[in-house]
N, C-alpha and C positions, 0 to 999 in steps of 0.2 A: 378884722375880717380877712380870709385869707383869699389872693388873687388867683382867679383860676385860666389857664392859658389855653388860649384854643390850638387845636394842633395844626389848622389848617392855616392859621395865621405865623409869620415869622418877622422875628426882628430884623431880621435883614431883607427888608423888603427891597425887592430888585429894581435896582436903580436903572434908570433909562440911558445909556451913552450918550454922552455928548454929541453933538454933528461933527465937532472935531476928527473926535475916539472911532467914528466913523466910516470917515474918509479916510482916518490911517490906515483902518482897520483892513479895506478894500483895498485900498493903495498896496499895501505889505501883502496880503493876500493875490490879487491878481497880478502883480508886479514882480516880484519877489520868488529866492527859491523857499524862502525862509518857511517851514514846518509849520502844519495848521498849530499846533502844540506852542510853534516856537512865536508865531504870533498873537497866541492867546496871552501868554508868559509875560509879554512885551507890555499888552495894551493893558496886563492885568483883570485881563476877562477871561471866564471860564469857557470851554469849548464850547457849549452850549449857545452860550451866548454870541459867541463871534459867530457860528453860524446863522444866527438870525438876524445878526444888523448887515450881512453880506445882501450887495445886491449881484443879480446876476449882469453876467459881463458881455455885452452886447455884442452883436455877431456881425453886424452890416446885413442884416439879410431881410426882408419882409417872410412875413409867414405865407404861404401858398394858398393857405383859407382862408382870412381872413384880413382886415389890415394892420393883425401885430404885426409888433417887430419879434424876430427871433436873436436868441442869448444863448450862453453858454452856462450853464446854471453852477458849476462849479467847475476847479482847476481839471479834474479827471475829463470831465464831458467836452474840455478846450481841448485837451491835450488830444483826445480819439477823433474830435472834431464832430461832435456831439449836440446839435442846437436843439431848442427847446422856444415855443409860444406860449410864455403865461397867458394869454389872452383865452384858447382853446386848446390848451394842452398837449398840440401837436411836437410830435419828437420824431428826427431822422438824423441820419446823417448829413455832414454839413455839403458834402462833394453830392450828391443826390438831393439836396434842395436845391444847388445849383441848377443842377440839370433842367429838376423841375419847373424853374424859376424861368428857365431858358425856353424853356418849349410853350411856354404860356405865354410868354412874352412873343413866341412866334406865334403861337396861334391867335392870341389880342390882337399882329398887328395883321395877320390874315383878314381875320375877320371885321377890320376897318379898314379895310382895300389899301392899306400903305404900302409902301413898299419894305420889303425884310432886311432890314440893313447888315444883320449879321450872317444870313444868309448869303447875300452879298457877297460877303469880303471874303467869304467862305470858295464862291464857285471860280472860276477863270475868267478872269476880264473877257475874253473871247464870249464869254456866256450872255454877260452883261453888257454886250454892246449892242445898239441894236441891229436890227438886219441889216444886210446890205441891198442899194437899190428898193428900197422903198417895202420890202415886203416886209410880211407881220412878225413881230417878234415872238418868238415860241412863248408859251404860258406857263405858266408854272402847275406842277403838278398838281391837279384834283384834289388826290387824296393828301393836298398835305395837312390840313387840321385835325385829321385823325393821327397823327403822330402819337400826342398824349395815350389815347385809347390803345394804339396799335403796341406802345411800354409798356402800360400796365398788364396789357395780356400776356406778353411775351415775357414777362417779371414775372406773373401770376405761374403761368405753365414753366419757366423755370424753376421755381421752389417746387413744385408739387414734383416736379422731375426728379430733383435733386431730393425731396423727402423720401420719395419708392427708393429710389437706388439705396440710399441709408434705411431706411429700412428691410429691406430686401439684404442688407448684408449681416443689419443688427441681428436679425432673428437668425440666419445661417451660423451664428458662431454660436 
């Protein structure tokens, strides 16, 4: 009787890397200048594969929505400074999560009456001291929890600025 071979099955059914094959694998990868090519070459994995035993490479950052952490999901997105939350998908730049990170942090501690420490070191000791002679220490500005809101408008109205002007020039030529 003759053996009939399904197409969909193969002999070389794809073996699972070691936790070793790894940790090299990431090691040589995030470490390394050495060529995604040239570490496939190495571990003796196909590119395919080295791509998918890669974990992404942590960024120090929490995500801004949620309580991921944010990573760098590969060498290109580290190098532009490029993070990424698998948890909800979120992607920005990494100098703009900071910020973002910053001002939340200012507004959380606004809004539990603490005092703003980075704010602080920020103004002039003179600012920070309190009155002289007993009188009341100035308050800090009102409006400052609207920070957040007051960036994203002024982010929002700057792209749409900068979109008319380029367009406005696109369509002239």
């Amino acid at each position: 009787m003759k053996e009939t071979i399904n197409p969909t099955e193969s002999n070389s059914d794809a073996v699972e890397p070691s936790d070793e094959v790894v940790t090299k694998a990431n090691e040589l990868y995030w470490h390394s200048e050495e060529s995604v090519n040239q570490v496939a070459r190495e571990l003796d994995l196909s590119k395919g594969t080295l791509y998918e035993i890669l974990a992404p490479l942590p960024a120090d950052l929490r995500c801004p929505h949620n309580d991921g952490e944010l990573s760098y999901p590969n060498r290109t997105a580290r190098d532009r400074g490029f993070v990424s939350c698998a948890t909800c998908g979120f992607e920005d730049e990494e100098d703009q999560v900071r910020a973002l990170l910053e001002l939340q942090d200012d507004l959380h501690a606004t809004e539990l009456g603490a005092p703003d420490q980075t704010a602080a070191t920020r103004r002039p000791a003179s600012s920070r001291d309190p009155a002289p002679h007993g009188a009341a220490p100035l308050r800090s500005d009102p409006s400052r929890p609207r920070r957040l809101e007051t960036l994203v408008v002024l982010s929002v109205l700057t792209g749409l600025t900068a979109g008319l002007i380029l367009g406005g020039l696109i369509r002239r030529r």
